[in-house]
C-alpha positions as CSV (number, residue, x, y, z in Angstrom):
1,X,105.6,136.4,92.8
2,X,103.3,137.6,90.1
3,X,101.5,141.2,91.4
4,X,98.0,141.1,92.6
5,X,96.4,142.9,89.1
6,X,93.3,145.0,89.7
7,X,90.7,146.9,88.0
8,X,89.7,150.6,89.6
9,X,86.3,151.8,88.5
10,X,85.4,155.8,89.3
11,X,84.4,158.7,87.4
12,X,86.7,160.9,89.6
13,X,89.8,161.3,87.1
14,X,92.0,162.6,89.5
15,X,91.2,160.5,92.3
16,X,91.2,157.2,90.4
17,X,94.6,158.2,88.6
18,X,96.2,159.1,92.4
19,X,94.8,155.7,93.9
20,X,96.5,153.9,91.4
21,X,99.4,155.6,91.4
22,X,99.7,154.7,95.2
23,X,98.5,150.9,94.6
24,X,101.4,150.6,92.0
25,X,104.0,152.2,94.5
26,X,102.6,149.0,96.6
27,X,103.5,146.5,94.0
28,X,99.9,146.2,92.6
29,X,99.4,146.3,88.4
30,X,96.4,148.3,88.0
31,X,94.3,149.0,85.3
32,X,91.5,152.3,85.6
33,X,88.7,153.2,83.4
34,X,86.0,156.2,84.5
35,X,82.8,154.5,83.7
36,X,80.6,151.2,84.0
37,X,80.5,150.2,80.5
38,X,84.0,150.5,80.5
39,X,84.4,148.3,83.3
40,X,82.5,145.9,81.5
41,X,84.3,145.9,78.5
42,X,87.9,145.5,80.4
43,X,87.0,142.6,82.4
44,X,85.5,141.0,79.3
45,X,88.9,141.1,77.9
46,X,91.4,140.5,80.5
47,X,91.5,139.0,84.2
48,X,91.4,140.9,87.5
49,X,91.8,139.5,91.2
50,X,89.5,142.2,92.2
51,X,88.0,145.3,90.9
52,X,87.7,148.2,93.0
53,X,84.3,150.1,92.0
54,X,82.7,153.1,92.7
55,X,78.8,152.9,93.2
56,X,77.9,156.9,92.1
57,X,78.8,157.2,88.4
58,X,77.0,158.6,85.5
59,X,75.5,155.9,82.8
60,X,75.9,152.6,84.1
61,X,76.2,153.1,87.6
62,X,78.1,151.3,90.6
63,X,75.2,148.5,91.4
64,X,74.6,147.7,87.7
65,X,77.5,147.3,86.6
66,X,77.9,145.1,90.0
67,X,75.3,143.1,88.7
68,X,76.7,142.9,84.8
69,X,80.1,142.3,85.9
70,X,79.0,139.2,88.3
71,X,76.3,137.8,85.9
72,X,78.8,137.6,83.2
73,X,82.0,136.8,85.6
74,X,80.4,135.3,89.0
75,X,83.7,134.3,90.3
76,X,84.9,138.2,90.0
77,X,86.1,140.2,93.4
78,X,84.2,143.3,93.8
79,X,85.0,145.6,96.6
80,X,82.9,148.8,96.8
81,X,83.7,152.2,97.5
82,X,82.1,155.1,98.0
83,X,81.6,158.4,99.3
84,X,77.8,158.1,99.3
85,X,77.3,154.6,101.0
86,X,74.4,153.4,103.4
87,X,74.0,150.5,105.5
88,X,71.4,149.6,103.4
89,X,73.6,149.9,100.3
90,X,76.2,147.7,101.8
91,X,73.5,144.8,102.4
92,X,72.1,145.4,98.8
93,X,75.6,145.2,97.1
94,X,76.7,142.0,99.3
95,X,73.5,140.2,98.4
96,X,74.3,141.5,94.7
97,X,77.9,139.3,94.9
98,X,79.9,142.4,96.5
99,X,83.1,140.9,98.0
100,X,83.4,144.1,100.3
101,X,82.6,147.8,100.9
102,X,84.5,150.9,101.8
103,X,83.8,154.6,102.6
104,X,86.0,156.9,100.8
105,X,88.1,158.3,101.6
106,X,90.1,154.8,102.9
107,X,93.1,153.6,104.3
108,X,95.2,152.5,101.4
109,X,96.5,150.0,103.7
110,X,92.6,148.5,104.3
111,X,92.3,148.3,101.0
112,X,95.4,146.7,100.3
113,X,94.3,144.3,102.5
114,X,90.7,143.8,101.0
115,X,92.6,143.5,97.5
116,X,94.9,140.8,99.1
117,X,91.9,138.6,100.6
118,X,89.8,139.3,97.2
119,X,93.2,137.5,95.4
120,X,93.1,134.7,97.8
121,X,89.3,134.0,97.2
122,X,89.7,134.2,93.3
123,X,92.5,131.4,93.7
124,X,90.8,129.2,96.1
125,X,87.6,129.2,93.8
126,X,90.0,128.6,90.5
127,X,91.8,125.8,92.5
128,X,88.0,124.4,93.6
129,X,87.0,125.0,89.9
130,X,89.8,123.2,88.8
131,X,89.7,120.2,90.9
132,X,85.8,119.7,90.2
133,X,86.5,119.9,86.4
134,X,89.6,116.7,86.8
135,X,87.4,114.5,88.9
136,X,84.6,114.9,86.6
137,X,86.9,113.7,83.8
138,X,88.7,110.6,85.6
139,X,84.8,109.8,86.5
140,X,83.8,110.2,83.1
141,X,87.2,108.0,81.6
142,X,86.5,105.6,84.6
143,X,89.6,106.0,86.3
């Protein structure tokens, strides 16, 4: 089985290096980078099942590079988290495309399980993609 590959956005060093250490010792491949814009460029260049992104970082913060990352990848699962997170926030991010939100510090194992379900998603939407794209080629062929 081919291991769930995700993307972990914070400007914490030693918290993002830690949390991926433990998401590797769970199987996961995991990618890190400490700011927005290079969220942005990572996901331009390869393909996460989610991205794990923190909402208070300098430059390019959390909710813009939310909105950058879906815009340019709609089909992307985000799954916020934060140690500075509203209610409010929460609604504002899941209207902005969020897949999910967590308070730091979290269970591992709830995020593992957010990661998981974020994977699922991202496949059911590729197959959906997929199947859209065939019939509107044996329509087009006449078949």
């Amino acid at each position: 089985m081919v291991a769930d590959k995700v993307l972990l956005v914070d400007d914490e060093v030693a918290f993002v290096e830690t949390l991926a250490e433990r998401m590797r010792a769970r199987g996961l491949e995991v990618d890190y980078v400490h700011s927005g814009d290079e969220a942005v460029e990572r996901v331009a260049r390869r393909s996460y099942d989610a991205v794990v992104l923190d909402l208070a970082m300098p430059g390019m913060d959390g909710m813009e590079t939310l909105k950058h990352l879906l815009e340019h990848h709609p089909d992307l699962q985000v799954i916020l988290l934060t140690g500075q997170g509203t209610i409010a926030t929460a609604v504002e991010a899941t209207k902005l495309g969020a897949k999910d939100f967590l308070q730091k510090p979290t269970d591992i194992d709830q995020l593992m399980v957010k990661i998981r379900a974020a994977r699922a998603k991202r496949m059911k939407l590729a197959e959906e993609r997929t199947a859209a794209e065939i019939e509107d080629i044996l329509r087009r062929r006449g078949w």
